[in-house]
Backbone bond lengths (Angstrom), bond angles and torsions (degrees), N, CA, C in turn:
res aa  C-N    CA-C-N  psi(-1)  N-CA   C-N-CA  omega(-1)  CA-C   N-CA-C  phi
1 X - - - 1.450 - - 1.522 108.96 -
2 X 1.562 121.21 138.00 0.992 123.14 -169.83 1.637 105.00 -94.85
3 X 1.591 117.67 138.58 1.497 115.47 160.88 1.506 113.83 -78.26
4 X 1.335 111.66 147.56 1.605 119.96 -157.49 1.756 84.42 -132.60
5 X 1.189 114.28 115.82 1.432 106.51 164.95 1.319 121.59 -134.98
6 X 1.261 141.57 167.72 1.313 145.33 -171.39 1.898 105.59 -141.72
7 X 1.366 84.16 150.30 1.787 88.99 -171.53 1.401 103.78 -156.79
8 X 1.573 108.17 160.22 1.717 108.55 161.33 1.263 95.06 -143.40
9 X 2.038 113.69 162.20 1.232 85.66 155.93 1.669 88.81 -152.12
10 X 0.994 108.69 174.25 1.930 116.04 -172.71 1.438 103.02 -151.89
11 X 1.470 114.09 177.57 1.773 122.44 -145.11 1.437 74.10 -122.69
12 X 1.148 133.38 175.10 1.737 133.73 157.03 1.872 97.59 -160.55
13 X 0.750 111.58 101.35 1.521 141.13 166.91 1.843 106.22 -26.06
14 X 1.288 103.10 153.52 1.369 106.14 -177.73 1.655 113.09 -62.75
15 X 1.669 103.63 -53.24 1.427 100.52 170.89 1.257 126.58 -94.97
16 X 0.907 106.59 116.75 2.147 126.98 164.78 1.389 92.02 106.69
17 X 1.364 140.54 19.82 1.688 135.19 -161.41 1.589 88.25 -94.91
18 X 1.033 125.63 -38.68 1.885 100.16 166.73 1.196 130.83 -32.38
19 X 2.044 92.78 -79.82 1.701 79.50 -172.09 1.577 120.60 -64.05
20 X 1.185 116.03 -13.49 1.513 127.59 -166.62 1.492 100.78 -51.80
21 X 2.007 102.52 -56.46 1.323 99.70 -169.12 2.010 105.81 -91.22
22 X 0.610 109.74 20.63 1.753 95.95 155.84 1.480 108.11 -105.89
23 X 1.256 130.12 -18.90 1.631 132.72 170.08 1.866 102.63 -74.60
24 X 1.230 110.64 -29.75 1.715 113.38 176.36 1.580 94.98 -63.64
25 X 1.567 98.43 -53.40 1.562 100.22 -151.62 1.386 113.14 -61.86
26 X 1.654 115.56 -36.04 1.319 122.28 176.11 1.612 119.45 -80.82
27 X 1.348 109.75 -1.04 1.823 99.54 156.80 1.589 87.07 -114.15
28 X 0.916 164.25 41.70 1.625 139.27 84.94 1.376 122.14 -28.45
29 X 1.561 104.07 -82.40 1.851 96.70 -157.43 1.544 100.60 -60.63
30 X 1.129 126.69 -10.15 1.512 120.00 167.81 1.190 119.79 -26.06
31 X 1.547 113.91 -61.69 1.498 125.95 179.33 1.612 108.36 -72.08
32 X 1.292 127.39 -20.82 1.615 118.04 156.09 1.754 124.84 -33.90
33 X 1.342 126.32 135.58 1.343 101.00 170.91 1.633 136.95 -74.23
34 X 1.750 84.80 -25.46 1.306 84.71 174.82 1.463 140.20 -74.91
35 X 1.724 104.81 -30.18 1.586 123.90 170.49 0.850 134.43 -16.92
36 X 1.649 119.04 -30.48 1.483 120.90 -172.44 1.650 107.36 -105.35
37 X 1.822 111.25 -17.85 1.431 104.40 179.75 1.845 95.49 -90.73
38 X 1.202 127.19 17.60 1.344 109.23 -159.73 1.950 99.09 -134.01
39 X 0.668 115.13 14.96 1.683 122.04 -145.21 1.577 100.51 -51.12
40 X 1.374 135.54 10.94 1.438 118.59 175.24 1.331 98.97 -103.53
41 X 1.345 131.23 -12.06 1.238 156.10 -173.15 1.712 99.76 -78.60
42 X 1.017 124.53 -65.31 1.586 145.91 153.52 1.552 99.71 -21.70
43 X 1.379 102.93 -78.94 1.893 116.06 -168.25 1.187 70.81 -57.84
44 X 1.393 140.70 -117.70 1.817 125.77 -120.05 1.293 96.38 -54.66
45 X 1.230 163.38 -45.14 1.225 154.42 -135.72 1.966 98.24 -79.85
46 X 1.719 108.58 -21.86 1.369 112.99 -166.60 1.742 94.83 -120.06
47 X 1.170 99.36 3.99 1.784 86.14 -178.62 1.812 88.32 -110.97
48 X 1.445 133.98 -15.93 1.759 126.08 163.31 1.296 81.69 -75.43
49 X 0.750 159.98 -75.24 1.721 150.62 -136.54 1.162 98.52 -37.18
50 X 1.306 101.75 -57.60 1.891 127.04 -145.26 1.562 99.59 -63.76
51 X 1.806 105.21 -38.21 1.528 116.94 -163.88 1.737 93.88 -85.92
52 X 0.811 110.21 -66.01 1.503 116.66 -172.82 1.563 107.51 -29.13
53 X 1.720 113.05 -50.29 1.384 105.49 -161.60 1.701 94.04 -79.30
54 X 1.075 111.98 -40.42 1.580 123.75 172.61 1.995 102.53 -29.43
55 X 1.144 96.79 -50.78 1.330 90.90 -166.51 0.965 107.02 -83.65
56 X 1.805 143.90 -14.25 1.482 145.56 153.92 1.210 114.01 -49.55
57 X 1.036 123.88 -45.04 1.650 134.13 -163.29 1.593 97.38 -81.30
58 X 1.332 121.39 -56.98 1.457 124.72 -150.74 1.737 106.31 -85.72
59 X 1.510 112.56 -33.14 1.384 120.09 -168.18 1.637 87.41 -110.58
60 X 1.001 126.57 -96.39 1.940 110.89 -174.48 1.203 112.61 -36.81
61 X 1.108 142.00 -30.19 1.200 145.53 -164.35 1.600 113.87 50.74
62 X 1.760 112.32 56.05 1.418 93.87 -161.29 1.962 96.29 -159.16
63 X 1.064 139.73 132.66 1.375 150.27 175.84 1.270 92.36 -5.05
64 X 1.330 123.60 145.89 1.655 123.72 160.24 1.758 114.82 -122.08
65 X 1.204 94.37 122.42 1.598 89.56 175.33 1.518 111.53 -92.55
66 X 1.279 111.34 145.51 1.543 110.86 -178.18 1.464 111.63 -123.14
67 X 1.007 121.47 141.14 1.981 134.35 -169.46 1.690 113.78 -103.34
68 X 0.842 145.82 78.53 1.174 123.37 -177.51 1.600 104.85 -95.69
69 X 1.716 109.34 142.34 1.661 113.05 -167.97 1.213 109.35 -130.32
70 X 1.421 143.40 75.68 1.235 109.59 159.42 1.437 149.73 -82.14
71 X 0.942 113.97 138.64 1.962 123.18 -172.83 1.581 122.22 -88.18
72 X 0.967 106.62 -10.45 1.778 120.21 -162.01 1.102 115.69 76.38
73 X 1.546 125.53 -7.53 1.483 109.11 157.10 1.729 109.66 -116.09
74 X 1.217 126.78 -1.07 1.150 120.89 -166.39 1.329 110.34 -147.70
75 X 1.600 143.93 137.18 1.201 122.78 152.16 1.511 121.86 -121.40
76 X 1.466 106.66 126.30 1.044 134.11 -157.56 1.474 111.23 -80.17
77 X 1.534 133.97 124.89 1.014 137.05 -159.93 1.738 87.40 -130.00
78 X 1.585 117.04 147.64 1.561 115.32 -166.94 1.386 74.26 -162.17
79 X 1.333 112.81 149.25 1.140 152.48 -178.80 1.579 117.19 -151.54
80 X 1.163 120.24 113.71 1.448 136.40 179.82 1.336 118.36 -138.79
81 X 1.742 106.09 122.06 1.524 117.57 -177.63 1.523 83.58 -120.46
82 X 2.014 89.27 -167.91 1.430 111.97 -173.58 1.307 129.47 -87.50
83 X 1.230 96.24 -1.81 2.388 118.35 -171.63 1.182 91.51 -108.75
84 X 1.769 106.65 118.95 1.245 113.85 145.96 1.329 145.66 -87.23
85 X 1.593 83.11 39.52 1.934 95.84 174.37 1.682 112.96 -113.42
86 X 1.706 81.04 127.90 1.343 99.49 -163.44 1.896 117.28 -50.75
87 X 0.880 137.74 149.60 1.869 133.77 176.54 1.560 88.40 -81.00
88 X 1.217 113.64 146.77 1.463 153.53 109.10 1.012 118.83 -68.05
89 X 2.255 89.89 133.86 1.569 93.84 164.41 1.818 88.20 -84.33
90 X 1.524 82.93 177.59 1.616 111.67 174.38 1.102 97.18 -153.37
91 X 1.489 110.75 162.52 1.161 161.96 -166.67 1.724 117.01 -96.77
92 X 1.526 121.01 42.03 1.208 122.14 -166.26 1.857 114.72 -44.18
93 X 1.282 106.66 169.06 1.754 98.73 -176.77 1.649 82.46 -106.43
94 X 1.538 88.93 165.10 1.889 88.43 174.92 1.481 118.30 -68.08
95 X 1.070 108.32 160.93 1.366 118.69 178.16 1.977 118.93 76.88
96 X 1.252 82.90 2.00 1.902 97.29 -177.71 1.566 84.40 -74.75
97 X 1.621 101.98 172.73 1.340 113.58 -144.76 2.019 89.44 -137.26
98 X 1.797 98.03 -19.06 1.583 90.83 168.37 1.727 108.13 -137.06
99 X 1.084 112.60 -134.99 1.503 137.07 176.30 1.460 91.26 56.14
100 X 0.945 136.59 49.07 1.742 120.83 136.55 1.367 138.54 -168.88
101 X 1.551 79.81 65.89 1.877 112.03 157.34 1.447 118.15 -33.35
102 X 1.689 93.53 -64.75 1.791 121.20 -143.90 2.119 82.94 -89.90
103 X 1.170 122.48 -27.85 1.000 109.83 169.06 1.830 126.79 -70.08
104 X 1.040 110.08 -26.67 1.238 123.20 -146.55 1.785 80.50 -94.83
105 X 1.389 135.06 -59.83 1.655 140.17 136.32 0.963 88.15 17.25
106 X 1.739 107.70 -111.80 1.319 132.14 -153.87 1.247 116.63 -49.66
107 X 1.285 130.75 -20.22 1.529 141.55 162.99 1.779 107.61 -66.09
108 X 0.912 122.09 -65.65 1.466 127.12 -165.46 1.376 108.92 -92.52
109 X 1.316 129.21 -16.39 1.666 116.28 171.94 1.600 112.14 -99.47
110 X 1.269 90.91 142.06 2.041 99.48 172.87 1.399 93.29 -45.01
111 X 1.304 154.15 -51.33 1.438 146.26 -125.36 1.043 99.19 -176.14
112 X 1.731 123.97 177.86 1.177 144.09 -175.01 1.140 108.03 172.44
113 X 1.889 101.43 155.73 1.251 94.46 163.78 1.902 97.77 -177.53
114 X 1.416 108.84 -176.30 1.794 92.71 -166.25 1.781 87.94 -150.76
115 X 1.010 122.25 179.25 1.850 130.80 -176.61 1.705 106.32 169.18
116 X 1.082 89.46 141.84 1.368 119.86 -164.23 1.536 93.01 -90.23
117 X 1.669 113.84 123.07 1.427 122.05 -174.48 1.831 107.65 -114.53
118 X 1.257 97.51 -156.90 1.667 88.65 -158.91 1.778 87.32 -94.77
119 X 1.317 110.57 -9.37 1.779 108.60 -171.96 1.645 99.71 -134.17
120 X 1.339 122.39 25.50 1.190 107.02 156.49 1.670 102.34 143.37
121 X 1.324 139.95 -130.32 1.463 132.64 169.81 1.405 101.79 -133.99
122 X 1.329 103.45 162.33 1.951 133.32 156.48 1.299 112.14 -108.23
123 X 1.364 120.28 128.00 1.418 124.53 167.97 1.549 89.20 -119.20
124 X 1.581 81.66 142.37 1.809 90.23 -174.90 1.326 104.20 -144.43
125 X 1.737 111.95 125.06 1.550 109.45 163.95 0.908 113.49 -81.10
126 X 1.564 129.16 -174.27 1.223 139.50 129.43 1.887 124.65 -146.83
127 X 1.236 99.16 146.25 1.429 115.26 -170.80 1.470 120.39 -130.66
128 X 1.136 114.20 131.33 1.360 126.95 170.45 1.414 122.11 -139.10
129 X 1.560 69.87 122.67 1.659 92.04 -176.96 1.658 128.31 -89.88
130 X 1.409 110.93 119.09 1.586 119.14 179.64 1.079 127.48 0.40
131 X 1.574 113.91 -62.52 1.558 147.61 -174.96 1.735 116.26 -57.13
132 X 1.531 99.40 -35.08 1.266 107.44 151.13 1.417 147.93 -66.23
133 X 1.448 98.15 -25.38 1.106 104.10 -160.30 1.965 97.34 -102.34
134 X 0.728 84.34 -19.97 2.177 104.19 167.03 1.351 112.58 -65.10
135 X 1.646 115.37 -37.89 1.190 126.80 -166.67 1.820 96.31 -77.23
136 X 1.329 111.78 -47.44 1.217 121.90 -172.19 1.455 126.94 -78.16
137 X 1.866 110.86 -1.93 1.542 119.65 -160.83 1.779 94.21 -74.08
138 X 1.243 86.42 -177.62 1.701 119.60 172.13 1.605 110.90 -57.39
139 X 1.083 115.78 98.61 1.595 92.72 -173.95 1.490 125.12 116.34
140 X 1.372 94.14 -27.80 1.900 100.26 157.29 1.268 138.25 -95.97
141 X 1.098 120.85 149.55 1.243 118.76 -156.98 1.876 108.71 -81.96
């Protein structure tokens, strides 16, 4: 059986590359099938976006490119800046105003994970959504 996958990916700049890329990201999964029966699936998939690039810009201080992959079982969210120092979660105190990107990740994606490249790191979610995986069972067409 052959894997069939689909992807995009775009650069988003230090300034204004947030909101830019969660407005990219959300006319992407558009064309997903499941996106529209799944939409909380959607929001976290665009609220790690939001954090991920957040954390390129603010901690590398440097362009962030973003990957989006889907496989039919997973869609893969990648984030790559210019620092190859890995994120920590932390443990913010209340009333702090940051430290929890990498938490907020690990909360809302099926998986994760990050690696140290020859020009800096990838943090990469991934999520799979139900609707997909229904589409793909024993028995459907």
């Amino acid at each position: 059986m052959a894997v069939k996958a689909m992807g995009w990916a775009h650069s988003f700049a230090v300034s204004g590359g947030v909101r830019t890329g969660r407005q990219w990201t959300r006319d992407h999964l558009r064309s997903l099938p499941w996106s529209a029966e799944e939409p909380d699936t959607a929001d976290a998939v665009v609220l790690c976006v939001s954090e991920l690039l957040t954390n390129a810009h603010v901690h590398a201080r440097s362009d962030a490119h973003l990957v989006l992959t889907w496989d039919g079982d997973c869609l893969h969210v990648s984030v790559h800046d210019e620092d190859p120092t890995l994120p920590r979660p932390r443990d913010p105190e209340a009333g702090a105003t940051s430290g929890r990107g990498m938490g907020i990740v690990s909360t809302l994606a099926d998986d994760w994970s990050m690696k140290c490249q020859r020009h800096g790191k990838t943090v990469t979610a991934c999520f799979r959504p139900a609707a997909a995986h229904r589409e793909t069972a024993p028995g459907n067409p």
